[in-house]
N, CA, C and O atoms as a Tripos MOL2 file, in Angstrom:
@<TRIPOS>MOLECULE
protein
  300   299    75     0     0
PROTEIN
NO_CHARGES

@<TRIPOS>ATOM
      1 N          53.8800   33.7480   -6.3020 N.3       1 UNK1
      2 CA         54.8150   34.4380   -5.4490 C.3       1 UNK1
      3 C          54.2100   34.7040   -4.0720 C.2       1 UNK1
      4 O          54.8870   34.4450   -3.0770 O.2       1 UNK1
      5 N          52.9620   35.2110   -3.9490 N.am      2 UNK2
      6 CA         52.0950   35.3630   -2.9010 C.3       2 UNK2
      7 C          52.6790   33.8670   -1.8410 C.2       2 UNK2
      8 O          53.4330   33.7550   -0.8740 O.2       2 UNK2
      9 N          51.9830   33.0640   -2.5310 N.am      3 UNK3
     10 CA         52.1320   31.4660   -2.0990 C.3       3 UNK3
     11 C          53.4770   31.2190   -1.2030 C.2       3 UNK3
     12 O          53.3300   31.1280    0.0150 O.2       3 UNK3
     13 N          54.5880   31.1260   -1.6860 N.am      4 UNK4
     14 CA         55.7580   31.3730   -1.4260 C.3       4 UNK4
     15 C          55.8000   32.3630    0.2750 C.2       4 UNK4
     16 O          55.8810   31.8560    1.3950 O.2       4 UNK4
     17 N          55.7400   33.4270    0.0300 N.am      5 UNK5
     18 CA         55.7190   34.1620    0.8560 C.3       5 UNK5
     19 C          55.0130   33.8430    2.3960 C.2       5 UNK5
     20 O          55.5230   34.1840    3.4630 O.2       5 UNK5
     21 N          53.7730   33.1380    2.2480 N.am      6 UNK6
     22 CA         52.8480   32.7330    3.1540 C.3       6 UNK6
     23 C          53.4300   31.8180    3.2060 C.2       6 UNK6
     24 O          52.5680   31.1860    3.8170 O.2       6 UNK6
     25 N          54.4840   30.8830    3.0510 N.am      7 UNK7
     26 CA         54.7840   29.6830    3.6350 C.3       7 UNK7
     27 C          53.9220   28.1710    3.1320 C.2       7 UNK7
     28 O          54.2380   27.0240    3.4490 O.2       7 UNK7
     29 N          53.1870   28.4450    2.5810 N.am      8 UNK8
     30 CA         52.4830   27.5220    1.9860 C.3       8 UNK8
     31 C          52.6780   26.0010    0.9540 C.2       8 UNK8
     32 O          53.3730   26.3850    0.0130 O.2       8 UNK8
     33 N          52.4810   25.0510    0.8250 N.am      9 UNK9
     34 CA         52.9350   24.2360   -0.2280 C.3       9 UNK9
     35 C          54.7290   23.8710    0.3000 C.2       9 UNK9
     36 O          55.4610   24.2660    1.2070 O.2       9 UNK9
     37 N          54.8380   23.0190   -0.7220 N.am     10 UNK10
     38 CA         56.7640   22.8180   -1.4190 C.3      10 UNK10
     39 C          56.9970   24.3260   -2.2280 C.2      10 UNK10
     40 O          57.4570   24.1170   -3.3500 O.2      10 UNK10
     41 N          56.8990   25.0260   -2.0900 N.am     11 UNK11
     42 CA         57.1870   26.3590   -2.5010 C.3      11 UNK11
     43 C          57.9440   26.1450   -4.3240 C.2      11 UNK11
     44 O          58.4610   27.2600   -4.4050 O.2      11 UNK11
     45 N          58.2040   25.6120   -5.3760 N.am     12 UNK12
     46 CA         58.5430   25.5170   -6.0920 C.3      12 UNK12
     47 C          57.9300   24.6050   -6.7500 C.2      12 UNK12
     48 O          57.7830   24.7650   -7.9610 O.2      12 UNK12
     49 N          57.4530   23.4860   -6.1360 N.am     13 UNK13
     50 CA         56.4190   22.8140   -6.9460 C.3      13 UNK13
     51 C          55.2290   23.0670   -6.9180 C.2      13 UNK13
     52 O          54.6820   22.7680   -7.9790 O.2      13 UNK13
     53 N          54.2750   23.6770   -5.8380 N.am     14 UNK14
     54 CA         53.2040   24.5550   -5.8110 C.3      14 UNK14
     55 C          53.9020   25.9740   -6.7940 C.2      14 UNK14
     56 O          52.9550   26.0660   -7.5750 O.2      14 UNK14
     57 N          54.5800   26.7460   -7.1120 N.am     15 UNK15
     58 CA         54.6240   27.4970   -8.2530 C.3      15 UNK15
     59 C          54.5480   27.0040   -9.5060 C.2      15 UNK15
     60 O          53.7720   27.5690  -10.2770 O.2      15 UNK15
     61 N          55.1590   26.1030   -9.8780 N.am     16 UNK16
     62 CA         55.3600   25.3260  -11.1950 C.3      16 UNK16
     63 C          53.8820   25.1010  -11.5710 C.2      16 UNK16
     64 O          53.3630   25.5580  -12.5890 O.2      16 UNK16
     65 N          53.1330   24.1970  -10.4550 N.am     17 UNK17
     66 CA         51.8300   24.1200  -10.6530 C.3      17 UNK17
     67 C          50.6470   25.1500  -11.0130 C.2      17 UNK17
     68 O          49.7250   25.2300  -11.8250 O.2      17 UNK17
     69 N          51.1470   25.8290  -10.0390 N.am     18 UNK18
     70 CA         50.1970   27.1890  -10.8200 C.3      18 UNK18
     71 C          50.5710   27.7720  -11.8130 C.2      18 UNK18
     72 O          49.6660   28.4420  -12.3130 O.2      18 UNK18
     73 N          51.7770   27.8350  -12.4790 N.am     19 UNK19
     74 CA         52.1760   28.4670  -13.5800 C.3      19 UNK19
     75 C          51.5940   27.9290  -14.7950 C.2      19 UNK19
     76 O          51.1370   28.5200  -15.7740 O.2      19 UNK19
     77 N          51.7150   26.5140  -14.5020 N.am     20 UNK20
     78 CA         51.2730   25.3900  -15.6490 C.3      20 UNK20
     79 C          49.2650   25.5220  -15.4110 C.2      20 UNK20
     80 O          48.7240   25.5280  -16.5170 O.2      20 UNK20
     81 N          48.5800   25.5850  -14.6170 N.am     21 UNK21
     82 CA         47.4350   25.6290  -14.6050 C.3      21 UNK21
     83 C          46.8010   26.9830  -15.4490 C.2      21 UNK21
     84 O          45.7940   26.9610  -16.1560 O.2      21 UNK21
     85 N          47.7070   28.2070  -15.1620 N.am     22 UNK22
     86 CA         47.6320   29.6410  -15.8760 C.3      22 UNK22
     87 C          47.8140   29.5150  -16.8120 C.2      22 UNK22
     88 O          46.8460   29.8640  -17.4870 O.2      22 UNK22
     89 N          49.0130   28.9850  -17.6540 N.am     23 UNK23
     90 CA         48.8970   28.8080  -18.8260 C.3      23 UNK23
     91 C          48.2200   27.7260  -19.8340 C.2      23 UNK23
     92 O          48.3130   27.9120  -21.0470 O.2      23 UNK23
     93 N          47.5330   26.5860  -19.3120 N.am     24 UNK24
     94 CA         46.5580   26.3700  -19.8980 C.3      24 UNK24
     95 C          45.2490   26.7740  -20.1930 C.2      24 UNK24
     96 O          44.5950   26.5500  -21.2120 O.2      24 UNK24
     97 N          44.8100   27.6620  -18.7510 N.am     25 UNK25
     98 CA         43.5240   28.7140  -19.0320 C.3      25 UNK25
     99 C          43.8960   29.6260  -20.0140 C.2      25 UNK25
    100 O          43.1120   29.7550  -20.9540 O.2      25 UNK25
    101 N          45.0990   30.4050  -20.0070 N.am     26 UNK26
    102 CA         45.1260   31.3950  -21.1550 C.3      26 UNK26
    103 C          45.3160   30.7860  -22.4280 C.2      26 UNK26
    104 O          44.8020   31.4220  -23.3490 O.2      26 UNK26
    105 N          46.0590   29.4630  -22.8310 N.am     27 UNK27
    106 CA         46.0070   28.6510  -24.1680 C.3      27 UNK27
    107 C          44.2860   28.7840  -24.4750 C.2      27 UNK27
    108 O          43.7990   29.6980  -25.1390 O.2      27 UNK27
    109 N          43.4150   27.5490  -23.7720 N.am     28 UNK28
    110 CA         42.0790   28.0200  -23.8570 C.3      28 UNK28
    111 C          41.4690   28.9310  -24.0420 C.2      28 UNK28
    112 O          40.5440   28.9730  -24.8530 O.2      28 UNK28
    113 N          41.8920   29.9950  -23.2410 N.am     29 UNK29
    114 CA         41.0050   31.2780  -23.7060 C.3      29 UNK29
    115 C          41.6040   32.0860  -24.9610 C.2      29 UNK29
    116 O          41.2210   33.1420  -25.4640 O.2      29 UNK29
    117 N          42.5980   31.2960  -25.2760 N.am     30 UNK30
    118 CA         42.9890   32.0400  -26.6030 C.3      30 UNK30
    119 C          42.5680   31.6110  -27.8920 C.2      30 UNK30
    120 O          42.5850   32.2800  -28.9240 O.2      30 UNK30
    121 N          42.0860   30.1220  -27.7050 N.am     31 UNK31
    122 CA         41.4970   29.5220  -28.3350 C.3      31 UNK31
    123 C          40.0300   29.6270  -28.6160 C.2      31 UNK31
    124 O          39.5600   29.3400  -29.7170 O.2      31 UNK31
    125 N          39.5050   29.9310  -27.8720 N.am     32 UNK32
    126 CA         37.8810   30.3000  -27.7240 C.3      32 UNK32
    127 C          38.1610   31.7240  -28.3580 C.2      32 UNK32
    128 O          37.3390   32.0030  -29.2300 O.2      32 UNK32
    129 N          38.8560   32.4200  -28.1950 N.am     33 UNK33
    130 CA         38.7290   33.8320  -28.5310 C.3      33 UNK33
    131 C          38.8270   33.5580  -30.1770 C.2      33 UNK33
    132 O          37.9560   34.0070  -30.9230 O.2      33 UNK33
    133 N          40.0520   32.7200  -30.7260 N.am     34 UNK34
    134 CA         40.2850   33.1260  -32.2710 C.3      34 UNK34
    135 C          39.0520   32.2390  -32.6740 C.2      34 UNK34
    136 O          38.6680   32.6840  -33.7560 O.2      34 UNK34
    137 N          38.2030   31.1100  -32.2650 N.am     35 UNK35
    138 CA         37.2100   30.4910  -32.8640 C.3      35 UNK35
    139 C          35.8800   31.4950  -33.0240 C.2      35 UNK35
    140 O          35.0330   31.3320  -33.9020 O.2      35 UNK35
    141 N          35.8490   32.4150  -32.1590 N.am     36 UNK36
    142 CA         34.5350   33.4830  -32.0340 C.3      36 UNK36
    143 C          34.9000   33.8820  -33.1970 C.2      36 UNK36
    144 O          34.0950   33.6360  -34.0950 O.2      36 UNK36
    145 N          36.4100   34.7360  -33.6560 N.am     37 UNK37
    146 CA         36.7580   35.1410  -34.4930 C.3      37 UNK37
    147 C          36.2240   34.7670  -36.1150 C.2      37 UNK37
    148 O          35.7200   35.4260  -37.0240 O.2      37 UNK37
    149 N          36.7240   33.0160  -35.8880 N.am     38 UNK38
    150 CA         35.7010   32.6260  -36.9590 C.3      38 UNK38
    151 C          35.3260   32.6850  -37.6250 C.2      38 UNK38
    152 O          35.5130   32.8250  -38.8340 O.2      38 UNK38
    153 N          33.9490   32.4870  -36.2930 N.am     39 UNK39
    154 CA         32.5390   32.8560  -36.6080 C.3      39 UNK39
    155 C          32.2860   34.1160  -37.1880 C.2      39 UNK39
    156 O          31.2930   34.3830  -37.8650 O.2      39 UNK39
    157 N          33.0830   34.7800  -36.9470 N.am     40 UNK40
    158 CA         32.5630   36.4420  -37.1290 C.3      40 UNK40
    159 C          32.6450   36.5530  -38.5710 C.2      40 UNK40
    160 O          31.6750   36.8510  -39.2680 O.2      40 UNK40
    161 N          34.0790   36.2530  -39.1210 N.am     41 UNK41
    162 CA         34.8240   36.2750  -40.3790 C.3      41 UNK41
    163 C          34.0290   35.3210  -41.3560 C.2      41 UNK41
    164 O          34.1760   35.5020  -42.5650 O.2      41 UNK41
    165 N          33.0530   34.1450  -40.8290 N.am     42 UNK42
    166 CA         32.1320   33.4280  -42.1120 C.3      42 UNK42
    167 C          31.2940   34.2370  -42.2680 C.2      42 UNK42
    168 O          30.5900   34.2970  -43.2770 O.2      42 UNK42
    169 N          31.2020   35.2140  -41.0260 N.am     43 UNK43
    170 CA         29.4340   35.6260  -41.2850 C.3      43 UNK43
    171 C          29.7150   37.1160  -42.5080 C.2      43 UNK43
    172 O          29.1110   37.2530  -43.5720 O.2      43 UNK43
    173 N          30.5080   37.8250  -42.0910 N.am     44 UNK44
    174 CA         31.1560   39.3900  -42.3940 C.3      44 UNK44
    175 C          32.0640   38.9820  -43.3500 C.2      44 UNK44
    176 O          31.5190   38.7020  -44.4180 O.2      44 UNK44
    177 N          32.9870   38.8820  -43.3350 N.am     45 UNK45
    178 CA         34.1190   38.7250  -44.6820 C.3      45 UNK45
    179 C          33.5880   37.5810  -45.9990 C.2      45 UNK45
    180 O          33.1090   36.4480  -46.0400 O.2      45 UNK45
    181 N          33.9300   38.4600  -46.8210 N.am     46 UNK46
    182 CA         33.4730   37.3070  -47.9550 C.3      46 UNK46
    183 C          34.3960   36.3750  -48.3510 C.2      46 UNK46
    184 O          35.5780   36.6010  -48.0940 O.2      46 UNK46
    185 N          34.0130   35.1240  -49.0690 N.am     47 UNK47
    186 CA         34.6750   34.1500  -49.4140 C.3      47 UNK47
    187 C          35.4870   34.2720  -50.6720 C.2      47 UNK47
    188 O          34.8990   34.6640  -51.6800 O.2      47 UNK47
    189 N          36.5870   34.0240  -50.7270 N.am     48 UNK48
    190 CA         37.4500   33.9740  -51.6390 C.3      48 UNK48
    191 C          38.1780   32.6560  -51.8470 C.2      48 UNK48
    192 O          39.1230   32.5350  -52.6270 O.2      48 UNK48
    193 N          37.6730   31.6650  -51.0930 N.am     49 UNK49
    194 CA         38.2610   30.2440  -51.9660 C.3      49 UNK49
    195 C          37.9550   30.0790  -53.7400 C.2      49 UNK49
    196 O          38.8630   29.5960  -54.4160 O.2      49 UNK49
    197 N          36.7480   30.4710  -54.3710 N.am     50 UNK50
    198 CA         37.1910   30.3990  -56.0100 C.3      50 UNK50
    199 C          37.5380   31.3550  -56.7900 C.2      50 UNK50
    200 O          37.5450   31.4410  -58.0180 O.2      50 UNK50
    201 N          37.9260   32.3170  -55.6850 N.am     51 UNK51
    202 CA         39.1390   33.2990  -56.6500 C.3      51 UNK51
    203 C          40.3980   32.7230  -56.9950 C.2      51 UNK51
    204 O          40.7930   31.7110  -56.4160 O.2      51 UNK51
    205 N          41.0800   33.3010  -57.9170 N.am     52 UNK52
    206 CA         42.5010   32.8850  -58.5450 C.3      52 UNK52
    207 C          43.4400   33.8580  -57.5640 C.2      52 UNK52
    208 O          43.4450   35.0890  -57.5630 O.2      52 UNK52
    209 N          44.2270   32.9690  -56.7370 N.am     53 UNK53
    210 CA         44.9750   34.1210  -55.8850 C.3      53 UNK53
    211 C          46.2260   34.5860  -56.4230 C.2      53 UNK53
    212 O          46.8900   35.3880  -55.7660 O.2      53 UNK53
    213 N          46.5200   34.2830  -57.2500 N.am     54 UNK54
    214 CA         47.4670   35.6090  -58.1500 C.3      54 UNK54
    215 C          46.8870   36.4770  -58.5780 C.2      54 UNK54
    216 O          47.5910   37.4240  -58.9280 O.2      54 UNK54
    217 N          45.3350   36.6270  -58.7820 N.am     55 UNK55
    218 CA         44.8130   37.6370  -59.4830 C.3      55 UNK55
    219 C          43.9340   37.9280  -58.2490 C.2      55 UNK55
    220 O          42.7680   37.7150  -58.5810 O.2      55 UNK55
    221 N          44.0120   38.3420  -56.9080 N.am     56 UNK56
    222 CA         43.6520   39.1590  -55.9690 C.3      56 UNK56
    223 C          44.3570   40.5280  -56.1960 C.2      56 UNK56
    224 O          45.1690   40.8820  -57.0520 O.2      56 UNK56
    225 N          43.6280   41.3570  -54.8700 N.am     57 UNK57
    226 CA         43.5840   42.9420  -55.5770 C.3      57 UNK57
    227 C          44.5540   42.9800  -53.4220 C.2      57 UNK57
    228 O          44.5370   42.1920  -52.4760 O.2      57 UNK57
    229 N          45.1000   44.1470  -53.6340 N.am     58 UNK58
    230 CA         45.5600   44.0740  -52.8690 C.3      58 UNK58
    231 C          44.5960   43.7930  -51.0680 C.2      58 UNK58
    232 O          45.0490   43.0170  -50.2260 O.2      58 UNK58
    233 N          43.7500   44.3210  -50.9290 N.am     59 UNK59
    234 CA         42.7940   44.2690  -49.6450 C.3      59 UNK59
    235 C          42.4210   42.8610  -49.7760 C.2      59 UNK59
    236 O          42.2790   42.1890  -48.7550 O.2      59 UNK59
    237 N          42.2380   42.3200  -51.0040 N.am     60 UNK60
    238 CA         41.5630   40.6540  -50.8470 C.3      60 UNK60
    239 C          42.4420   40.0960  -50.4220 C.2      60 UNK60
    240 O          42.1260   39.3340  -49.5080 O.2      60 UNK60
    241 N          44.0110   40.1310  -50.8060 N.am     61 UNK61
    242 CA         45.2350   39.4350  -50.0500 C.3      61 UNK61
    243 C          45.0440   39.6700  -48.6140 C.2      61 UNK61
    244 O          45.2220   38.6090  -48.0160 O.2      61 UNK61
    245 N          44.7600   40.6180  -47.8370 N.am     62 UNK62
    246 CA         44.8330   41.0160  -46.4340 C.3      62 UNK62
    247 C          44.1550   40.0940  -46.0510 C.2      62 UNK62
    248 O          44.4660   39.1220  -45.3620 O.2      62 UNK62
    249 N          42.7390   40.5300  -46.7120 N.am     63 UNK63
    250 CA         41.7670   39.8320  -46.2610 C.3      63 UNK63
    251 C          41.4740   38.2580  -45.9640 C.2      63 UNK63
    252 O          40.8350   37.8560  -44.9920 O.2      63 UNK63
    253 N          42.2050   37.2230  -47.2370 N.am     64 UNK64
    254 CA         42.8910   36.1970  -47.3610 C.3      64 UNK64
    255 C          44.2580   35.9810  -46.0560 C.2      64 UNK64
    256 O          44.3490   34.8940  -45.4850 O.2      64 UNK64
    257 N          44.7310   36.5430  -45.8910 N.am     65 UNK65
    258 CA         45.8570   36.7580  -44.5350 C.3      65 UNK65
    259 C          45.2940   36.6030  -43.6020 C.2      65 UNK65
    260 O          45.3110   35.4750  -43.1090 O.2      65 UNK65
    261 N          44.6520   37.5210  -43.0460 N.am     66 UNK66
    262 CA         43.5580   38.1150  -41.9970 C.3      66 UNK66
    263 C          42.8880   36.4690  -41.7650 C.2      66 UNK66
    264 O          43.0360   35.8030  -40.7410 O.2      66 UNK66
    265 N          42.1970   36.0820  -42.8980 N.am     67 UNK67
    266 CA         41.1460   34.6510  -42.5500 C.3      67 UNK67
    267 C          41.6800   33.0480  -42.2580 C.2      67 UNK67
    268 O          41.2550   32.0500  -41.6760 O.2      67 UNK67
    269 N          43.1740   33.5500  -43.2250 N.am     68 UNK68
    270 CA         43.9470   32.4080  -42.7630 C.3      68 UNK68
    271 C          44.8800   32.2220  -41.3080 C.2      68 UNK68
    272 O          45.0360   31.1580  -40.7090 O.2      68 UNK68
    273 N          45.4530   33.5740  -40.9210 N.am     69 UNK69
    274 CA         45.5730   33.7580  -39.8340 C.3      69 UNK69
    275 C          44.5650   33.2730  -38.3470 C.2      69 UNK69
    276 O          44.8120   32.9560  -37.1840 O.2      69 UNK69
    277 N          43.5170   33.4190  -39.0770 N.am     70 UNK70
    278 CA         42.5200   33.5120  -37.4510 C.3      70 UNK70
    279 C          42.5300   31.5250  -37.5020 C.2      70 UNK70
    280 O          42.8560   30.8120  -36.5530 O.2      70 UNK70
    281 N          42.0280   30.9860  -39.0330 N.am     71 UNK71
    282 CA         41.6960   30.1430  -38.6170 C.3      71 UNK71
    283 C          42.6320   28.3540  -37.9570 C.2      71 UNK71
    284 O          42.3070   27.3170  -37.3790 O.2      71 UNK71
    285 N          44.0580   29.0870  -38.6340 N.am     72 UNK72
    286 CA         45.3090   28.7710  -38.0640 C.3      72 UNK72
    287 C          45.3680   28.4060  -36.6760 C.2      72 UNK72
    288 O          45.7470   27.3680  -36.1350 O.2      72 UNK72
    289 N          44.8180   29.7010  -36.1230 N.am     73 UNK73
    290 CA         45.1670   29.5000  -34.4750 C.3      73 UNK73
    291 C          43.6460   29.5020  -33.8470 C.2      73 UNK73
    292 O          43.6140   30.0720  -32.7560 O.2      73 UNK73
    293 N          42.4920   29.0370  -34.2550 N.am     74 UNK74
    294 CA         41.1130   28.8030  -33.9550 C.3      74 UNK74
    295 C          41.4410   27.0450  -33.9740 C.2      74 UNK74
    296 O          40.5690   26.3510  -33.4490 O.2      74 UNK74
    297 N          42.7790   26.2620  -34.6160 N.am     75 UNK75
    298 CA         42.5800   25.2140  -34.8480 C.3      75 UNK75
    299 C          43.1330   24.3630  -33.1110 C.2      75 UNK75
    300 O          43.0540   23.1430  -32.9690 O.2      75 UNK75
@<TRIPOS>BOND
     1     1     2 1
     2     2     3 1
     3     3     4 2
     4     3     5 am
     5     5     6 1
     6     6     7 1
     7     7     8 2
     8     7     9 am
     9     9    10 1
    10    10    11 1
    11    11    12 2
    12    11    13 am
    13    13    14 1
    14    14    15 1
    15    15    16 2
    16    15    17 am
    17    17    18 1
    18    18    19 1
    19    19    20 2
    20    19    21 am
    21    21    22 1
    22    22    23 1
    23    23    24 2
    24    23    25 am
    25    25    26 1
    26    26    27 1
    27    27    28 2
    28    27    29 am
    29    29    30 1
    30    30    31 1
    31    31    32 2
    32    31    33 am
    33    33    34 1
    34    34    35 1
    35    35    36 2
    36    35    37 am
    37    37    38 1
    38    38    39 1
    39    39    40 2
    40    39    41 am
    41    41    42 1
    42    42    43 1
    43    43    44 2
    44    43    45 am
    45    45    46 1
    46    46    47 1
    47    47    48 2
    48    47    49 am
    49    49    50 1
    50    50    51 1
    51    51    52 2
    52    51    53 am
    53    53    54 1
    54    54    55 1
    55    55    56 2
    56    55    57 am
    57    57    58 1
    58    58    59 1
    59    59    60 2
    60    59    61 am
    61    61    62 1
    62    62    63 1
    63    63    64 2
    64    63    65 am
    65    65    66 1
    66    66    67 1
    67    67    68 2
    68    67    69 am
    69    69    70 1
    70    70    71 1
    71    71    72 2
    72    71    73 am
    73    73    74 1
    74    74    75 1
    75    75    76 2
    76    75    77 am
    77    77    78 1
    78    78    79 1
    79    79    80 2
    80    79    81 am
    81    81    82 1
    82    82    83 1
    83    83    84 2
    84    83    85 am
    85    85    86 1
    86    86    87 1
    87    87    88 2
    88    87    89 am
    89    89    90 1
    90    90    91 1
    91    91    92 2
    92    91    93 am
    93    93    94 1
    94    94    95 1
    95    95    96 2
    96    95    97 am
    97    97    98 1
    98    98    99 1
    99    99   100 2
   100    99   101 am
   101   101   102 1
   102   102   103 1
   103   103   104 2
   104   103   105 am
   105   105   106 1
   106   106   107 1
   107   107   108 2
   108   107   109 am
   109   109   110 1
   110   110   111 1
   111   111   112 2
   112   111   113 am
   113   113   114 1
   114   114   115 1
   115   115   116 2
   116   115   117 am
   117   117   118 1
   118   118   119 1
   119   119   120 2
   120   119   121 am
   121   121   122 1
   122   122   123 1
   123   123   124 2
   124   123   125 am
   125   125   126 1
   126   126   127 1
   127   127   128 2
   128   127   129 am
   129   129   130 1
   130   130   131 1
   131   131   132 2
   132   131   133 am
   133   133   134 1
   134   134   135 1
   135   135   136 2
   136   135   137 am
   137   137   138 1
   138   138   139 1
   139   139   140 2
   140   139   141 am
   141   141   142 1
   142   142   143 1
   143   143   144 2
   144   143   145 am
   145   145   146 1
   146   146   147 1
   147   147   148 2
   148   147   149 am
   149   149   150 1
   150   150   151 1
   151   151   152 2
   152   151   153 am
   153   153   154 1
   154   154   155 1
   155   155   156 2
   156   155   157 am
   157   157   158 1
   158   158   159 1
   159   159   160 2
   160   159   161 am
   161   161   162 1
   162   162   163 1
   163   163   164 2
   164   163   165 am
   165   165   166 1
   166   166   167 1
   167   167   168 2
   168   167   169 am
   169   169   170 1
   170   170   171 1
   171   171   172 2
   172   171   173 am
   173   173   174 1
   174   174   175 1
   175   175   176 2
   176   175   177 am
   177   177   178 1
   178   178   179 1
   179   179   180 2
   180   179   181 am
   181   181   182 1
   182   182   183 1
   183   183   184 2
   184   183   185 am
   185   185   186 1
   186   186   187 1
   187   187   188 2
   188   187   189 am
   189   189   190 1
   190   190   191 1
   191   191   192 2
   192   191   193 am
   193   193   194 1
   194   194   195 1
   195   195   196 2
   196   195   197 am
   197   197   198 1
   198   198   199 1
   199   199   200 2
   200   199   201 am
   201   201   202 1
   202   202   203 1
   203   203   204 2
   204   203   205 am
   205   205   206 1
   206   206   207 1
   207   207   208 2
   208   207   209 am
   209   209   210 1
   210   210   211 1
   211   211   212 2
   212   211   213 am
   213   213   214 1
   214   214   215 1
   215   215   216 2
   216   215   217 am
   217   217   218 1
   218   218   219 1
   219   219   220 2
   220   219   221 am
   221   221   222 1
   222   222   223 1
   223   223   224 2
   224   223   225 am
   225   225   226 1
   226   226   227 1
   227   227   228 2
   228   227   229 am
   229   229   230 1
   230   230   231 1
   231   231   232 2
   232   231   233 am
   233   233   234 1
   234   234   235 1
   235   235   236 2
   236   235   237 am
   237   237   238 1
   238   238   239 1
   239   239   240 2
   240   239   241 am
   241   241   242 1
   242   242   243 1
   243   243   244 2
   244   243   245 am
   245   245   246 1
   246   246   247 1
   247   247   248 2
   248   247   249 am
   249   249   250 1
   250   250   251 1
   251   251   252 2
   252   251   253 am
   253   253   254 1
   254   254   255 1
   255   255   256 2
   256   255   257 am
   257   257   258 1
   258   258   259 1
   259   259   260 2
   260   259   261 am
   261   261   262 1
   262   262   263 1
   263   263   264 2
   264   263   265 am
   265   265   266 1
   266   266   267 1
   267   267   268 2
   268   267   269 am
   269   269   270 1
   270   270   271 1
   271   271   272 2
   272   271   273 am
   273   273   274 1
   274   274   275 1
   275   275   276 2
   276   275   277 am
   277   277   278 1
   278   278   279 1
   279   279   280 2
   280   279   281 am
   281   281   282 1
   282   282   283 1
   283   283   284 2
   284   283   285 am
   285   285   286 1
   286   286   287 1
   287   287   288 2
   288   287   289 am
   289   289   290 1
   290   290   291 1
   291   291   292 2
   292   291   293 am
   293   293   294 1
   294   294   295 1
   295   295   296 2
   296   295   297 am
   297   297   298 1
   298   298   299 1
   299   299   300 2
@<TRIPOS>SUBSTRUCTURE
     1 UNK1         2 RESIDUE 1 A UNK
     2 UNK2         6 RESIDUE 1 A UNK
     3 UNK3        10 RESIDUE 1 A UNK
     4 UNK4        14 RESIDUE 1 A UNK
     5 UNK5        18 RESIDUE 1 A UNK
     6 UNK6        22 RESIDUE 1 A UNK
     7 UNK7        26 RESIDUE 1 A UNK
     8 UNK8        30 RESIDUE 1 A UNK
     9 UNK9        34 RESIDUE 1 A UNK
    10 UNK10       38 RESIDUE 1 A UNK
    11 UNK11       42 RESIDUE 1 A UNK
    12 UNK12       46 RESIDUE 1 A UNK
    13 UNK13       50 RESIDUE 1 A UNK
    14 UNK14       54 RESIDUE 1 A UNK
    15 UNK15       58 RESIDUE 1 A UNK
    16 UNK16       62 RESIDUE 1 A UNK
    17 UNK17       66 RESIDUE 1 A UNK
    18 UNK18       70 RESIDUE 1 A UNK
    19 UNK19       74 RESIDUE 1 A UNK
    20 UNK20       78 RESIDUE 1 A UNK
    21 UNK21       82 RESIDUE 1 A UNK
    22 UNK22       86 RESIDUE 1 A UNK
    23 UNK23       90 RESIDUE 1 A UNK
    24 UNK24       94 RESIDUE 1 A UNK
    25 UNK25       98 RESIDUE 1 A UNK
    26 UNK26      102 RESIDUE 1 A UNK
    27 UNK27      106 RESIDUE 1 A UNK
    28 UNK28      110 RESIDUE 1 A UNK
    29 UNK29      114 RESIDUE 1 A UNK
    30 UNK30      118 RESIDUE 1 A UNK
    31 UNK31      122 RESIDUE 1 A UNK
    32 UNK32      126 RESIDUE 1 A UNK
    33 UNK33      130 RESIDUE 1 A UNK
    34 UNK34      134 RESIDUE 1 A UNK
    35 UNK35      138 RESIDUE 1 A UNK
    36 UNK36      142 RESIDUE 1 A UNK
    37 UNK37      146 RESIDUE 1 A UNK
    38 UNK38      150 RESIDUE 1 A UNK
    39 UNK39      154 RESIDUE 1 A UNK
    40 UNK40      158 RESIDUE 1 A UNK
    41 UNK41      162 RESIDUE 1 A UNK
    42 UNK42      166 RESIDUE 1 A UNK
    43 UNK43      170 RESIDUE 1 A UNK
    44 UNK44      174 RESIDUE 1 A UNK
    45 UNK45      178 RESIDUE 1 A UNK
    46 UNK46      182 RESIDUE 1 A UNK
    47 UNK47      186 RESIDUE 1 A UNK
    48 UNK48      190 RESIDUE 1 A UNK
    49 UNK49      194 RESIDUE 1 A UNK
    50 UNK50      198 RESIDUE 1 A UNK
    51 UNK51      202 RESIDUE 1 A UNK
    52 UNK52      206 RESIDUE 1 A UNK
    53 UNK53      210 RESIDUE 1 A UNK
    54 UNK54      214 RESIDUE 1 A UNK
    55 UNK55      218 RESIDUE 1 A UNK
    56 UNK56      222 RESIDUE 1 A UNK
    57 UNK57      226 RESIDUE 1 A UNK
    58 UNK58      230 RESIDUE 1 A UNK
    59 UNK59      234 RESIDUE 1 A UNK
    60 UNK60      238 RESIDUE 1 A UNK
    61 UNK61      242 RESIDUE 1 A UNK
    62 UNK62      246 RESIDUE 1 A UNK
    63 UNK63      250 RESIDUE 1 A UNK
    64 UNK64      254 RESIDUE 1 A UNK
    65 UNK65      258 RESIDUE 1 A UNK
    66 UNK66      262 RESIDUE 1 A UNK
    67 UNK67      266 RESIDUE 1 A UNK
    68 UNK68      270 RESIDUE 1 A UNK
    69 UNK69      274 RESIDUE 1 A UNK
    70 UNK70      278 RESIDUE 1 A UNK
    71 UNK71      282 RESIDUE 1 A UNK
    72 UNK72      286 RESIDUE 1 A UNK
    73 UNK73      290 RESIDUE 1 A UNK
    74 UNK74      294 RESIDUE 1 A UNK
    75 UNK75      298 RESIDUE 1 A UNK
């Protein structure tokens, strides 16, 4: 909007452009963020792949949620 204002650029395709450049830094950094996540969750949360997941206790389901969640969007 700044841009615009100063007269600068094709005023609509210099926005588009920056809009699209912003939202690939924040895709990226959202991505780097849930992969730290991870990391965190192999090191701290315990593993529950050879549990029977009908016979989880309620916090192991979260916890199972919680790990499948992060690594969903780490992908």
């Amino acid at each position: 909007m700044i841009i615009l204002s100063t007269g600068f650029g094709n005023g609509i395709i210099t926005t588009l452009f920056i809009l699209l450049i912003t939202l690939l830094l924040m895709i990226f950094r959202k991505k780097y963020i849930f992969k730290g996540l991870a990391i965190v969750n192999k090191i701290i949360l315990p593993s529950l792949i050879l549990k029977d997941l009908s016979k989880l206790k309620v916090y192991e389901k979260l916890i199972f949620g919680y790990r499948y969640w992060v690594t969903k969007n780490s992908l």
